[in-house]
Predicted model as a PDB file, atoms N, CA, C, CB and O in Angstrom, pLDDT in the B-factor column:
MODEL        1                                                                  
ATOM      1  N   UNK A   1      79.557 109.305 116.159  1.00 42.00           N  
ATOM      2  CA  UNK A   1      79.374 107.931 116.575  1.00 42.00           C  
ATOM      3  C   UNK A   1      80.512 107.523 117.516  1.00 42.00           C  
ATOM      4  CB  UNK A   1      79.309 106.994 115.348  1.00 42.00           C  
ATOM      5  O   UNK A   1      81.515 108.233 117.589  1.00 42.00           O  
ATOM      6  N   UNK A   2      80.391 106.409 118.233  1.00 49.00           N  
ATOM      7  CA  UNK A   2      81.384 105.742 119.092  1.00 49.00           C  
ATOM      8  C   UNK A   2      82.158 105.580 118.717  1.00 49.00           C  
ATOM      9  CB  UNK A   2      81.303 104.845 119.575  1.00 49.00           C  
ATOM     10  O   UNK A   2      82.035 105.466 117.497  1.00 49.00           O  
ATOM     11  N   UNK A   3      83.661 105.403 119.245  1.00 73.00           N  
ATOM     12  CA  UNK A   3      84.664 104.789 118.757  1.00 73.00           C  
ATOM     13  C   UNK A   3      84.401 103.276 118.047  1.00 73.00           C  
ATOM     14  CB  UNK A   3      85.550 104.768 119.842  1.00 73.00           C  
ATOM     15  O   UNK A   3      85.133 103.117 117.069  1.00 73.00           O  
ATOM     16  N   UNK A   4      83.654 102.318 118.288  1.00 91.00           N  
ATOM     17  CA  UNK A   4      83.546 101.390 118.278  1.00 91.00           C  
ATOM     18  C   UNK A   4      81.775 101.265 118.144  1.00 91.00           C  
ATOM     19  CB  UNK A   4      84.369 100.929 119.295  1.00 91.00           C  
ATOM     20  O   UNK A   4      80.856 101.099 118.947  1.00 91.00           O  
ATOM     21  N   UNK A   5      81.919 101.489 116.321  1.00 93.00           N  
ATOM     22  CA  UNK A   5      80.293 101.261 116.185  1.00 93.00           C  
ATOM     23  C   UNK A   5      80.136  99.720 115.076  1.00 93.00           C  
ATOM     24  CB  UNK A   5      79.430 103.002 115.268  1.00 93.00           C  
ATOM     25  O   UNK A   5      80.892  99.310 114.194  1.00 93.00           O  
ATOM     26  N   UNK A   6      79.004  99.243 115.532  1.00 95.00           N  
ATOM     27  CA  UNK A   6      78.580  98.272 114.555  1.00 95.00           C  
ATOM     28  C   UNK A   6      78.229  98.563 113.476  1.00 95.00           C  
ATOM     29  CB  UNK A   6      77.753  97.631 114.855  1.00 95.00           C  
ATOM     30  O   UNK A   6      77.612  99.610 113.280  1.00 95.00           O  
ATOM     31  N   UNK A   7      78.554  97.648 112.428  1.00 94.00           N  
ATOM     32  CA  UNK A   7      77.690  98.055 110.901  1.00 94.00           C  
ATOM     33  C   UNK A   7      76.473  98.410 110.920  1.00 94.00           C  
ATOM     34  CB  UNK A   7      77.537  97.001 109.913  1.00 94.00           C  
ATOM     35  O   UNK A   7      76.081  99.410 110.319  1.00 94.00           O  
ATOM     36  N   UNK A   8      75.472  97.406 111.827  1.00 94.00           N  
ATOM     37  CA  UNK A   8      74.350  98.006 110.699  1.00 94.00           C  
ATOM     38  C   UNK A   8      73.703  99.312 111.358  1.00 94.00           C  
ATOM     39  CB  UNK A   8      72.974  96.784 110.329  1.00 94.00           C  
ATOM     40  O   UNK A   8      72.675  99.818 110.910  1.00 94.00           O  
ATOM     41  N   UNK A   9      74.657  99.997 112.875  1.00 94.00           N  
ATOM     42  CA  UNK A   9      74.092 101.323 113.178  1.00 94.00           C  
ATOM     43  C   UNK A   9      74.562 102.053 111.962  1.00 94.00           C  
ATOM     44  CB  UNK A   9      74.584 101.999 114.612  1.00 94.00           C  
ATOM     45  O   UNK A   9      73.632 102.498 111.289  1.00 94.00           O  
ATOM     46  N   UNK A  10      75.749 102.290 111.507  1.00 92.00           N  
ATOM     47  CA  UNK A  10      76.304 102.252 110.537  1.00 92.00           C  
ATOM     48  C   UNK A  10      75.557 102.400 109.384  1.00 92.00           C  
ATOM     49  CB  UNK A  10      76.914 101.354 110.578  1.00 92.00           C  
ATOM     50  O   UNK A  10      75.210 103.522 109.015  1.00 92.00           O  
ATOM     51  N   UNK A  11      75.295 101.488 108.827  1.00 91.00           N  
ATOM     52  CA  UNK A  11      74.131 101.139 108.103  1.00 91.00           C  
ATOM     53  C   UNK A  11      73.067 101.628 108.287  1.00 91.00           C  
ATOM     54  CB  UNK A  11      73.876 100.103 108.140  1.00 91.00           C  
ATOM     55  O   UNK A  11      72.400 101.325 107.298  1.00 91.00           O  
ATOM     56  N   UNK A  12      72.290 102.394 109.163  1.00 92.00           N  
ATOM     57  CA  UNK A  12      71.193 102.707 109.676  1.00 92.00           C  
ATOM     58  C   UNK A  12      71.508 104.453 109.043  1.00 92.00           C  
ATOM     59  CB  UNK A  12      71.037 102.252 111.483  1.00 92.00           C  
ATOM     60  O   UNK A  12      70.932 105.136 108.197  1.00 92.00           O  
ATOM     61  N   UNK A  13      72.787 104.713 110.000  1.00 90.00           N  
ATOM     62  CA  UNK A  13      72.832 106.249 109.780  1.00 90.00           C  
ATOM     63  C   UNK A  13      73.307 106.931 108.289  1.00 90.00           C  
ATOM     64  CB  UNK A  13      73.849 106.775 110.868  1.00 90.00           C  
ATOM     65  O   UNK A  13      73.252 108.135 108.036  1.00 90.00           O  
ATOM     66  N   UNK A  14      73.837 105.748 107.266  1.00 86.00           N  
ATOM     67  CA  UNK A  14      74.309 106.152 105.993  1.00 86.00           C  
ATOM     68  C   UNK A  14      72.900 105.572 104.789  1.00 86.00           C  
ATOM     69  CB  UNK A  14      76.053 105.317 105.748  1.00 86.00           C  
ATOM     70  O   UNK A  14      73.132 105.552 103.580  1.00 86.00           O  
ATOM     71  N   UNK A  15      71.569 105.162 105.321  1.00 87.00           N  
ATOM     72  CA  UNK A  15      70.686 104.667 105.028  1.00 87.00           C  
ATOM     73  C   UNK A  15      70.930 103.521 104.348  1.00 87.00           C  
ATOM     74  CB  UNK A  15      70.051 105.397 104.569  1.00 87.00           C  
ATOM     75  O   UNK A  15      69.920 103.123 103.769  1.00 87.00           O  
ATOM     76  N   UNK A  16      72.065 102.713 104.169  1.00 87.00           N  
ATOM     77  CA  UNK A  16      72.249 101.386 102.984  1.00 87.00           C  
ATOM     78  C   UNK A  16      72.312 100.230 103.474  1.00 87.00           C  
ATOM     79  CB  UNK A  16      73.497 101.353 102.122  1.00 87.00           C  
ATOM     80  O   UNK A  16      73.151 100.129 104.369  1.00 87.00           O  
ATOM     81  N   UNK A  17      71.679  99.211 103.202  1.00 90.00           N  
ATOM     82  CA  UNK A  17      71.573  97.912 103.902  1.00 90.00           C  
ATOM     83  C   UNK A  17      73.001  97.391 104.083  1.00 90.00           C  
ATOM     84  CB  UNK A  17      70.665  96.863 103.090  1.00 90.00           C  
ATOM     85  O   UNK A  17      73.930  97.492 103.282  1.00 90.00           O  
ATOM     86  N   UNK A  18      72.995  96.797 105.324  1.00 91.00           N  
ATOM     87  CA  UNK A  18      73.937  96.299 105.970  1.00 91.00           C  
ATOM     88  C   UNK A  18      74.917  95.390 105.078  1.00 91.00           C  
ATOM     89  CB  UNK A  18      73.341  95.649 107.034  1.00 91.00           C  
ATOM     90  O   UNK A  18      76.136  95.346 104.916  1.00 91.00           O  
ATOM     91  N   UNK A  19      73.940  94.767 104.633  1.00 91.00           N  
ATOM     92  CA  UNK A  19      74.999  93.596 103.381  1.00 91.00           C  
ATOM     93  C   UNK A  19      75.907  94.596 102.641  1.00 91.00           C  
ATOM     94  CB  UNK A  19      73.875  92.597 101.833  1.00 91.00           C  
ATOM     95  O   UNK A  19      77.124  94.540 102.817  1.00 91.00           O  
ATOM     96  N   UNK A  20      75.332  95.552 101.780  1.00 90.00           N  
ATOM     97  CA  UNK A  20      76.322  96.516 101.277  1.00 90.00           C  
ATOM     98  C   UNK A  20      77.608  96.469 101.307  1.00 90.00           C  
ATOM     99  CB  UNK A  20      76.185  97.483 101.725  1.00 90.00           C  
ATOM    100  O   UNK A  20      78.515  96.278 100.497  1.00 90.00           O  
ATOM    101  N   UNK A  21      77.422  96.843 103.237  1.00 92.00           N  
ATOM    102  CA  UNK A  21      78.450  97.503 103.884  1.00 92.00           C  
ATOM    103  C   UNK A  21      79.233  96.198 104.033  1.00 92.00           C  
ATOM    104  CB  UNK A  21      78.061  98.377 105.253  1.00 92.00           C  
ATOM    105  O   UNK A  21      80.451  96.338 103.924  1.00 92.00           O  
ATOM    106  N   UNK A  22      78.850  95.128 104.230  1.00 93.00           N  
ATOM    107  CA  UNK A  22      79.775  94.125 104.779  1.00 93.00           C  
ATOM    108  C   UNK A  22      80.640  93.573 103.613  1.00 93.00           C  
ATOM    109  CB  UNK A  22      78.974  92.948 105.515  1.00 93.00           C  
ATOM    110  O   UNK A  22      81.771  93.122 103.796  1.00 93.00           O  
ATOM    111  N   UNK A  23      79.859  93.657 102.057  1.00 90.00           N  
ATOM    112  CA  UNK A  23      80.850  93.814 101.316  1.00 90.00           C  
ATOM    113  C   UNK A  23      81.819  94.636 100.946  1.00 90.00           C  
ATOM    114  CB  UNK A  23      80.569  93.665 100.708  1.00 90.00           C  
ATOM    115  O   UNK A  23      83.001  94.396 100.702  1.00 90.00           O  
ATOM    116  N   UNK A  24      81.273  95.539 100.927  1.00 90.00           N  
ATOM    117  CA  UNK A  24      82.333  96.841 101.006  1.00 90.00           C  
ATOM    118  C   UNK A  24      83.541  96.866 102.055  1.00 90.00           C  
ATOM    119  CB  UNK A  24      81.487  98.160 101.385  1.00 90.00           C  
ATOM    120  O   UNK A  24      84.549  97.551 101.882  1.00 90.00           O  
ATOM    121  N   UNK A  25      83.365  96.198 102.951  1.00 92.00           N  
ATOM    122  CA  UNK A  25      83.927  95.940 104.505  1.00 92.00           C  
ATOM    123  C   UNK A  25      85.404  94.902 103.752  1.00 92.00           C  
ATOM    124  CB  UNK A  25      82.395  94.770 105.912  1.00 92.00           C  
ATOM    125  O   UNK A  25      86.612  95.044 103.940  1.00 92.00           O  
ATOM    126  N   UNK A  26      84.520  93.713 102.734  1.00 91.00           N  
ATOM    127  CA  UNK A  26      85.818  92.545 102.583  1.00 91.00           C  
ATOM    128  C   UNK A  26      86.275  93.370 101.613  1.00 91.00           C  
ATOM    129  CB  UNK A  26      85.575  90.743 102.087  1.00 91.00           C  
ATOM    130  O   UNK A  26      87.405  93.730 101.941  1.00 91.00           O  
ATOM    131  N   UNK A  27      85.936  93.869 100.528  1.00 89.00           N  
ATOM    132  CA  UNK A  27      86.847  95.010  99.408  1.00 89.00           C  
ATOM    133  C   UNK A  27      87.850  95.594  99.846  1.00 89.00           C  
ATOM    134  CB  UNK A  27      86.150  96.230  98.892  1.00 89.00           C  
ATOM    135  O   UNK A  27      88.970  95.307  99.422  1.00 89.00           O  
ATOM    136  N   UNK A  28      87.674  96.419 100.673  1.00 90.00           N  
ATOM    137  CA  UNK A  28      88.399  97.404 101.189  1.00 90.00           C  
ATOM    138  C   UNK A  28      89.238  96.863 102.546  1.00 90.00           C  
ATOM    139  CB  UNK A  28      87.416  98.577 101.458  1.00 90.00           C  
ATOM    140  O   UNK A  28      89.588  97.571 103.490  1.00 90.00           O  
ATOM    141  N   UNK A  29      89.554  94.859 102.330  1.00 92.00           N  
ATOM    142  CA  UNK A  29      90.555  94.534 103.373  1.00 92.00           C  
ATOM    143  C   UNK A  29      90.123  94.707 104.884  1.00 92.00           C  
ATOM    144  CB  UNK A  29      91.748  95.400 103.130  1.00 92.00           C  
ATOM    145  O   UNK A  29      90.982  94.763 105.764  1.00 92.00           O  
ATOM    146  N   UNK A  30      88.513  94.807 105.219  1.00 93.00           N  
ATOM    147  CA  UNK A  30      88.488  94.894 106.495  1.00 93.00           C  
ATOM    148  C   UNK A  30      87.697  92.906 107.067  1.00 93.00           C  
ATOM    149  CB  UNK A  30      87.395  96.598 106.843  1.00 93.00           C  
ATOM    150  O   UNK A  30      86.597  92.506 106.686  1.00 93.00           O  
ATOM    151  N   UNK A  31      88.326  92.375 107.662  1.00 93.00           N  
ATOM    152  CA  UNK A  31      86.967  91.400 108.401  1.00 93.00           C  
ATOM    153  C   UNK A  31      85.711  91.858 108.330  1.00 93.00           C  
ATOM    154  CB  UNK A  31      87.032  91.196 109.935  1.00 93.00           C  
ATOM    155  O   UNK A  31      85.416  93.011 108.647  1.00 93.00           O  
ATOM    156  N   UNK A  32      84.984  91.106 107.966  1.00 92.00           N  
ATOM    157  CA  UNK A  32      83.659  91.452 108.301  1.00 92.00           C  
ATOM    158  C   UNK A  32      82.854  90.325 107.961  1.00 92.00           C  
ATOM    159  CB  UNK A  32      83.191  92.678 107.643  1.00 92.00           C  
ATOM    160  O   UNK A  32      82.789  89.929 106.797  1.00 92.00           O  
ATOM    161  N   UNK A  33      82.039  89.609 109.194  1.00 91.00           N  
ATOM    162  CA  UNK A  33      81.035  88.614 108.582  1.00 91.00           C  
ATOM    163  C   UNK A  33      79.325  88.948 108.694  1.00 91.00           C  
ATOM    164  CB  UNK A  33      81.335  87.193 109.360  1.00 91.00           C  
ATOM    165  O   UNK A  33      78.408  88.782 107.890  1.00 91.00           O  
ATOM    166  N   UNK A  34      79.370  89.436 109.936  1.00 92.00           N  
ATOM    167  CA  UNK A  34      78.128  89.893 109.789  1.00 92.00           C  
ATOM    168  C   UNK A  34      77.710  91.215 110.542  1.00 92.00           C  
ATOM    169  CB  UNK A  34      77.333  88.857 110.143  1.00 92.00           C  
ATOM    170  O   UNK A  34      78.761  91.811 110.780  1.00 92.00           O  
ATOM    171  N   UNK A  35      76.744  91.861 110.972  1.00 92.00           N  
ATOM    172  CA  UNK A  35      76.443  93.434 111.079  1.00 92.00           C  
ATOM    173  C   UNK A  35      76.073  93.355 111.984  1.00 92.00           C  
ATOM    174  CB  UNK A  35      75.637  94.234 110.296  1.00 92.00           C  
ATOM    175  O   UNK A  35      75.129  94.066 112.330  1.00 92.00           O  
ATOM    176  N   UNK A  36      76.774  92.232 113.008  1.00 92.00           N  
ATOM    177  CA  UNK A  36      76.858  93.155 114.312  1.00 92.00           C  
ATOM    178  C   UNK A  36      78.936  92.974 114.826  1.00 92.00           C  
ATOM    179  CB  UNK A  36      75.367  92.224 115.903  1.00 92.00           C  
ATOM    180  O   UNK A  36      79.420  92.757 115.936  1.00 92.00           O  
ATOM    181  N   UNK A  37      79.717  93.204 113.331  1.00 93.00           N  
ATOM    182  CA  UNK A  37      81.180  93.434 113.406  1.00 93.00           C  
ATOM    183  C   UNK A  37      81.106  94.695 114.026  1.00 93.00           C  
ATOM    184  CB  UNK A  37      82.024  93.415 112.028  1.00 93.00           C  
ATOM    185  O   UNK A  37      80.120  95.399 113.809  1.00 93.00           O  
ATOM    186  N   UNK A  38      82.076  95.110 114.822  1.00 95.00           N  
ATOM    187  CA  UNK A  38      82.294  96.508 115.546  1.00 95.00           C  
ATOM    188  C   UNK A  38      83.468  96.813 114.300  1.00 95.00           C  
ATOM    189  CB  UNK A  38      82.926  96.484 117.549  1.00 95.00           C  
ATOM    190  O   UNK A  38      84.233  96.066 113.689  1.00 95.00           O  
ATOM    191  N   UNK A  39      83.180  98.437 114.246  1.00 95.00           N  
ATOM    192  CA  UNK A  39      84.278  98.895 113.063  1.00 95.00           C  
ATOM    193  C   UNK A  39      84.998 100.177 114.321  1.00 95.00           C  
ATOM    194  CB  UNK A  39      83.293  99.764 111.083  1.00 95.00           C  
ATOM    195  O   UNK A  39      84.286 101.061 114.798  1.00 95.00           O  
ATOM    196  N   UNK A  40      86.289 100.036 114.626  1.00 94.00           N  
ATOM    197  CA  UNK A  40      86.902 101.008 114.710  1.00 94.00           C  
ATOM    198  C   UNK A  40      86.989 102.859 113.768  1.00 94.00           C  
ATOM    199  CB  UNK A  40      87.826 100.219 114.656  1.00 94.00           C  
ATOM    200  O   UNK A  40      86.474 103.154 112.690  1.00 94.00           O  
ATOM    201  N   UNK A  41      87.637 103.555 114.494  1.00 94.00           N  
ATOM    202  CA  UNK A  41      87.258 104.658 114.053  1.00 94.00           C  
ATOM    203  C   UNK A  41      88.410 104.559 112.654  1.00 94.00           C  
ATOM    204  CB  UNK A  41      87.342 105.943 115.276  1.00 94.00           C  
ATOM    205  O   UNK A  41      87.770 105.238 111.851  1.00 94.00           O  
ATOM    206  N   UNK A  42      89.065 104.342 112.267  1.00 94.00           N  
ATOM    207  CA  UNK A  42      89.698 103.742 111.200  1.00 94.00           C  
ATOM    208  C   UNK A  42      89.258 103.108 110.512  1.00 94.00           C  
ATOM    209  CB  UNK A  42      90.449 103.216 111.354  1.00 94.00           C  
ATOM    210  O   UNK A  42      89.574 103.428 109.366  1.00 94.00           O  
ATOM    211  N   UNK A  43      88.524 102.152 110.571  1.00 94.00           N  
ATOM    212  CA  UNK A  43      87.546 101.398 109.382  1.00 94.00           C  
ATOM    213  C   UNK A  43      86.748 101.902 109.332  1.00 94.00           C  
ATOM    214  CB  UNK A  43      87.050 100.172 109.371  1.00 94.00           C  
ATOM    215  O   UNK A  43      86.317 101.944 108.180  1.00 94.00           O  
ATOM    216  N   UNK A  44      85.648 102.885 110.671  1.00 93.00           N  
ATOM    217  CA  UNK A  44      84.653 103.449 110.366  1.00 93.00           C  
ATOM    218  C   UNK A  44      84.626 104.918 108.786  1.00 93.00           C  
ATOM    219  CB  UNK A  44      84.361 103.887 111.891  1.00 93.00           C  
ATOM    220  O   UNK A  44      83.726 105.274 108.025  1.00 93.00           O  
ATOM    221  N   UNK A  45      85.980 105.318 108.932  1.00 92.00           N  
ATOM    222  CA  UNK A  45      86.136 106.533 108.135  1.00 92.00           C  
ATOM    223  C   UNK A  45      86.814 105.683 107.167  1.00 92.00           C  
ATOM    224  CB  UNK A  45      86.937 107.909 108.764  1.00 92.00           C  
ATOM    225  O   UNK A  45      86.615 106.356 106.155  1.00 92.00           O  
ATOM    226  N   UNK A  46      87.430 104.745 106.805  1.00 92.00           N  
ATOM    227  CA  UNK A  46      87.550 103.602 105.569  1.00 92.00           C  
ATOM    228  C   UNK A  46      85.872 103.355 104.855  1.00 92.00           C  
ATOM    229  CB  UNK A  46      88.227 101.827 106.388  1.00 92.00           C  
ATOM    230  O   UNK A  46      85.540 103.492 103.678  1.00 92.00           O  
ATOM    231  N   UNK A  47      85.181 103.029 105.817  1.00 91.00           N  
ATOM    232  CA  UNK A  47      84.044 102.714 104.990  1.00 91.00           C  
ATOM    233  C   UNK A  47      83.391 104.013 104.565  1.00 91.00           C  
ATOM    234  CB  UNK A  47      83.047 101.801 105.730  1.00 91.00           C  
ATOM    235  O   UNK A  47      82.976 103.925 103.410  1.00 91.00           O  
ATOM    236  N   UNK A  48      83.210 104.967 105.022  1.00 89.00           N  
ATOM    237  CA  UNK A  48      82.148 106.032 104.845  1.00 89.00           C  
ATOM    238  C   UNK A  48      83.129 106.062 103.365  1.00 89.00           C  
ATOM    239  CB  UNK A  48      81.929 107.638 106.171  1.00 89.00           C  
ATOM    240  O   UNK A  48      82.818 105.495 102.318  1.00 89.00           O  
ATOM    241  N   UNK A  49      84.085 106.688 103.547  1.00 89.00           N  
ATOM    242  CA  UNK A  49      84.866 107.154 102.110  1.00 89.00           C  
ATOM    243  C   UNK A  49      84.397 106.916 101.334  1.00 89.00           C  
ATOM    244  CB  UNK A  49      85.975 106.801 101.695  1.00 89.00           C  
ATOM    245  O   UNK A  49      83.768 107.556 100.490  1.00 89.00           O  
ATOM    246  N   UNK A  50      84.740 105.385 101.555  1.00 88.00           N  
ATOM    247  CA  UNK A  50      84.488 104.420 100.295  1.00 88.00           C  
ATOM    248  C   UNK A  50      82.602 104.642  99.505  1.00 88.00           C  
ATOM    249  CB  UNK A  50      84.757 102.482 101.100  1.00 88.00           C  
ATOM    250  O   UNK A  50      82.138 104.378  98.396  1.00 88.00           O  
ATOM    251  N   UNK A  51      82.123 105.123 100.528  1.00 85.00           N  
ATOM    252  CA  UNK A  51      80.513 105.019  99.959  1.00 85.00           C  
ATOM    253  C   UNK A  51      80.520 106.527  99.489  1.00 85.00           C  
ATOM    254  CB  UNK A  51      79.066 104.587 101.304  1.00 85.00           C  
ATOM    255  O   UNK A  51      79.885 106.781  98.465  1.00 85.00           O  
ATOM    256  N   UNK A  52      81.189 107.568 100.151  1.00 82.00           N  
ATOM    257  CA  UNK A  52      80.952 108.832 100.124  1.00 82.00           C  
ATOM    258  C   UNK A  52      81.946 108.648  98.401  1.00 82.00           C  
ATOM    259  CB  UNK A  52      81.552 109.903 101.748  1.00 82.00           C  
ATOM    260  O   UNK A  52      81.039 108.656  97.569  1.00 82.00           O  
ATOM    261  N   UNK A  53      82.583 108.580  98.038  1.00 78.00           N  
ATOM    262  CA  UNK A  53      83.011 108.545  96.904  1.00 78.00           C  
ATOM    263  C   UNK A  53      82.730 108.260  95.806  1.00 78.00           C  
ATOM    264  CB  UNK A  53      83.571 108.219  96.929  1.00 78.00           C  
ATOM    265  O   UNK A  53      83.125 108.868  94.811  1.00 78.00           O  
ATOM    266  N   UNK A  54      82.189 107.539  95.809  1.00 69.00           N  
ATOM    267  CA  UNK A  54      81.121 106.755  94.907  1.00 69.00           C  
ATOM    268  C   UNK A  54      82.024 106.635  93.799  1.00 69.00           C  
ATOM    269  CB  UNK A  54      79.584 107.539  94.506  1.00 69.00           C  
ATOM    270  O   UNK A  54      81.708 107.253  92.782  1.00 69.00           O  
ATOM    271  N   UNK A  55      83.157 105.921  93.788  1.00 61.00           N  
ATOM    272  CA  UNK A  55      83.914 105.433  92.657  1.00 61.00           C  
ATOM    273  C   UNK A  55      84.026 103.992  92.754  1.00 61.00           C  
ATOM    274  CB  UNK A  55      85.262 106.051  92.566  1.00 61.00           C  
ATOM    275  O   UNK A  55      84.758 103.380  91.977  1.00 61.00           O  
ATOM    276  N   UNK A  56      83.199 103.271  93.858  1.00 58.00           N  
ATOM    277  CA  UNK A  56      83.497 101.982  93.933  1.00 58.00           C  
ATOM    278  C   UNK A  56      82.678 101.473  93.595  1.00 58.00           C  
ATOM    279  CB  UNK A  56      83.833 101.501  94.864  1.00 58.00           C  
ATOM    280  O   UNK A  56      82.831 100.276  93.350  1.00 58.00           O  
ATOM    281  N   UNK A  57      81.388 102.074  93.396  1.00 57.00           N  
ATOM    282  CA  UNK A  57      80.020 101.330  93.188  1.00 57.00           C  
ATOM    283  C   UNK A  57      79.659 100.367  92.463  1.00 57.00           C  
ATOM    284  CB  UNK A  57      79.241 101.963  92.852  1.00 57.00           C  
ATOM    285  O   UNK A  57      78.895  99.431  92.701  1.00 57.00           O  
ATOM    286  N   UNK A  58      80.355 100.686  91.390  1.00 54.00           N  
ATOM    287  CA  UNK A  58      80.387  99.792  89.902  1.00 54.00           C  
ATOM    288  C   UNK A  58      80.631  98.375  90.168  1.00 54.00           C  
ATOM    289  CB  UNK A  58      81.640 100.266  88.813  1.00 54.00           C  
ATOM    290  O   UNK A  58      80.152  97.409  89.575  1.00 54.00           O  
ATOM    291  N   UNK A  59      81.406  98.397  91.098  1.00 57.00           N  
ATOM    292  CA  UNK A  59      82.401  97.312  91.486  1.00 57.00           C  
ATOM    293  C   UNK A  59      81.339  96.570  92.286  1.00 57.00           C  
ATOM    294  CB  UNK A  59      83.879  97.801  92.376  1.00 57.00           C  
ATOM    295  O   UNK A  59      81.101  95.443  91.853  1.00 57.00           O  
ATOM    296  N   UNK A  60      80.657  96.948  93.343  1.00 55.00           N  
ATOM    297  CA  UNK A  60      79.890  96.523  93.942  1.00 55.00           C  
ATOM    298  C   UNK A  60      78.764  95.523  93.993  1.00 55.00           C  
ATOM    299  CB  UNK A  60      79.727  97.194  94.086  1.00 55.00           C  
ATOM    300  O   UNK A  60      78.390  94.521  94.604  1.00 55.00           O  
ATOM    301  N   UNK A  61      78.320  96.610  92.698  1.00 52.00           N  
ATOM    302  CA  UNK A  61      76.743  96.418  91.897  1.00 52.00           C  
ATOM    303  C   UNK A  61      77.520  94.947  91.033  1.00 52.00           C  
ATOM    304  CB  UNK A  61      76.016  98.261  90.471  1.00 52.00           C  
ATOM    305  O   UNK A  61      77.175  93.819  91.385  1.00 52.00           O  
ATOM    306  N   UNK A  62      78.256  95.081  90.241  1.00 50.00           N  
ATOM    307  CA  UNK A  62      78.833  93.613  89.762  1.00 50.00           C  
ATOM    308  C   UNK A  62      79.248  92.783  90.622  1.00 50.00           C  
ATOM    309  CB  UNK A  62      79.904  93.633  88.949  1.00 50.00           C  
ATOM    310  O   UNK A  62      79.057  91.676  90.120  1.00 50.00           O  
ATOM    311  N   UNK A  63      79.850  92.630  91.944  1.00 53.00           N  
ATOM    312  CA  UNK A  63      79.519  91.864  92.556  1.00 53.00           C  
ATOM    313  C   UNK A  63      78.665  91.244  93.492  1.00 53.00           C  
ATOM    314  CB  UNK A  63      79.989  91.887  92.660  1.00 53.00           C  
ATOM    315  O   UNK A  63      78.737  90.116  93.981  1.00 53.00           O  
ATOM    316  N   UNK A  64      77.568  92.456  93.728  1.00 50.00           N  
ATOM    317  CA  UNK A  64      76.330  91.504  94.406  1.00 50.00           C  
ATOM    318  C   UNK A  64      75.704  90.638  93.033  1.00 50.00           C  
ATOM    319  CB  UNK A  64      74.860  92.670  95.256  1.00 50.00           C  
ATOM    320  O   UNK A  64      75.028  89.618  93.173  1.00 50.00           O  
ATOM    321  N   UNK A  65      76.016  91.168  91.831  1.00 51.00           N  
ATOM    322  CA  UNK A  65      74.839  90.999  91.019  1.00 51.00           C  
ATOM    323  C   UNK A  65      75.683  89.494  89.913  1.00 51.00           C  
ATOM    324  CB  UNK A  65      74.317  92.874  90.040  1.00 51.00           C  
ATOM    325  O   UNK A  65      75.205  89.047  88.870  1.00 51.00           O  
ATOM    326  N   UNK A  66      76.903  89.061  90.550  1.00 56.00           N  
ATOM    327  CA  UNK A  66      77.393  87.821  90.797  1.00 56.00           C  
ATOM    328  C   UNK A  66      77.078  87.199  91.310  1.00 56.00           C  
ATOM    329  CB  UNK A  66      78.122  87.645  91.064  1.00 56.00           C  
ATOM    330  O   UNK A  66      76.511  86.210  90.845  1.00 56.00           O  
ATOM    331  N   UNK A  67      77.269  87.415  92.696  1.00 56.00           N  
ATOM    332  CA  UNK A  67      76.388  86.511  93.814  1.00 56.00           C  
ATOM    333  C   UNK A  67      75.024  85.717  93.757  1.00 56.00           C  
ATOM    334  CB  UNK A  67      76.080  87.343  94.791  1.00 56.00           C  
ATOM    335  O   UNK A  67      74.646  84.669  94.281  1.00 56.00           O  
ATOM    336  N   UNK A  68      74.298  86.855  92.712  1.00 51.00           N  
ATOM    337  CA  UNK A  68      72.929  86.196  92.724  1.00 51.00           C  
ATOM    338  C   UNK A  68      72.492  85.201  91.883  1.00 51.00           C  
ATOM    339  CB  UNK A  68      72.057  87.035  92.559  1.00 51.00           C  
ATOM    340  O   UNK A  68      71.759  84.225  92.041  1.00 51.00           O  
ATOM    341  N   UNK A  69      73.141  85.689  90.892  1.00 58.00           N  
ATOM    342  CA  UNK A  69      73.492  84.649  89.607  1.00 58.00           C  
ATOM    343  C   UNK A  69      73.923  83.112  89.800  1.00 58.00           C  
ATOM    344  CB  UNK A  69      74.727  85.251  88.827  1.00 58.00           C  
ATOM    345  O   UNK A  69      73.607  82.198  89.037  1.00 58.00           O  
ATOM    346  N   UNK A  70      74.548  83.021  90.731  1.00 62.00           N  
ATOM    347  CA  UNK A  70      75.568  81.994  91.244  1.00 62.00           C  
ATOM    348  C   UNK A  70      74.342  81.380  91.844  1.00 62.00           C  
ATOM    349  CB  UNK A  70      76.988  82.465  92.309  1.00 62.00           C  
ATOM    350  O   UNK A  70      73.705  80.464  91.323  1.00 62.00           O  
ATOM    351  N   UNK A  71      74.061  81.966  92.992  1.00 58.00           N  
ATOM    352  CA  UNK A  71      72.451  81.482  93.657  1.00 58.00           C  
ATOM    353  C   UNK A  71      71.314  81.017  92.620  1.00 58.00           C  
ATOM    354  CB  UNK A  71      71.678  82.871  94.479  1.00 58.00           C  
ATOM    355  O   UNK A  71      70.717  79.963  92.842  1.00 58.00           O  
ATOM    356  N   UNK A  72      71.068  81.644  91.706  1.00 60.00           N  
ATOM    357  CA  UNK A  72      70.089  81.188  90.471  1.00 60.00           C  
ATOM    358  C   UNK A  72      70.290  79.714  90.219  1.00 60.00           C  
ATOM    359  CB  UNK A  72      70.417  82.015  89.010  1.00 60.00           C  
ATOM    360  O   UNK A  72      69.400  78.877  90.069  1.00 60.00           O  
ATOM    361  N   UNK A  73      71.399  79.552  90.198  1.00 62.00           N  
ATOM    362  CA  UNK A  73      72.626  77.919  89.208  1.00 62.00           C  
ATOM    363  C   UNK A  73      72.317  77.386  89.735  1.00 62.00           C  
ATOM    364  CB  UNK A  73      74.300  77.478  89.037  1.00 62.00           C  
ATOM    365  O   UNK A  73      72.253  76.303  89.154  1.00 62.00           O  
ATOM    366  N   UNK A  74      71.728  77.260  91.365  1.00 58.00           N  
ATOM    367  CA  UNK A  74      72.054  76.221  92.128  1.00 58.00           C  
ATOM    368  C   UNK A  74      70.372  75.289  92.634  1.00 58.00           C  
ATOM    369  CB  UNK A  74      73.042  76.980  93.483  1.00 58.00           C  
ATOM    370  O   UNK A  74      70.413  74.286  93.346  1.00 58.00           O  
TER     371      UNK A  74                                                      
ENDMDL                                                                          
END                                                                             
């Protein structure tokens, strides 16, 4: 990929919806608001890790599955 790729190509080529990534993006200390953020080749290999590892997931899955909850309340 480019030096300078957007999430949701990103997203496209690691098959996981873009939101995912954009959380994964604020976790792991990067900006990110929406999926067309350009990720440097430094955040780009920050994010893959992070998915290729799959030690963060847990973390993830509890916080989308916050989010929605919160949305339910309202």
């Amino acid at each position: 990929m480019a030096s300078n790729t957007p999430i949701y190509s990103l997203a496209k080529e690691l098959e996981i919806d873009s939101k995912r990534i954009i959380l994964a993006c604020k976790k792991i200390g990067i900006p990110a608001k929406g999926a067309t953020k350009q990720l440097n080749q430094y955040e780009l290999e920050k994010v893959k890790n992070y998915f290729e590892t799959g030690k963060n997931v847990s973390e993830e899955i509890v916080e989308v599955n916050k989010k929605v909850s919160e949305k339910k309340k309202k």
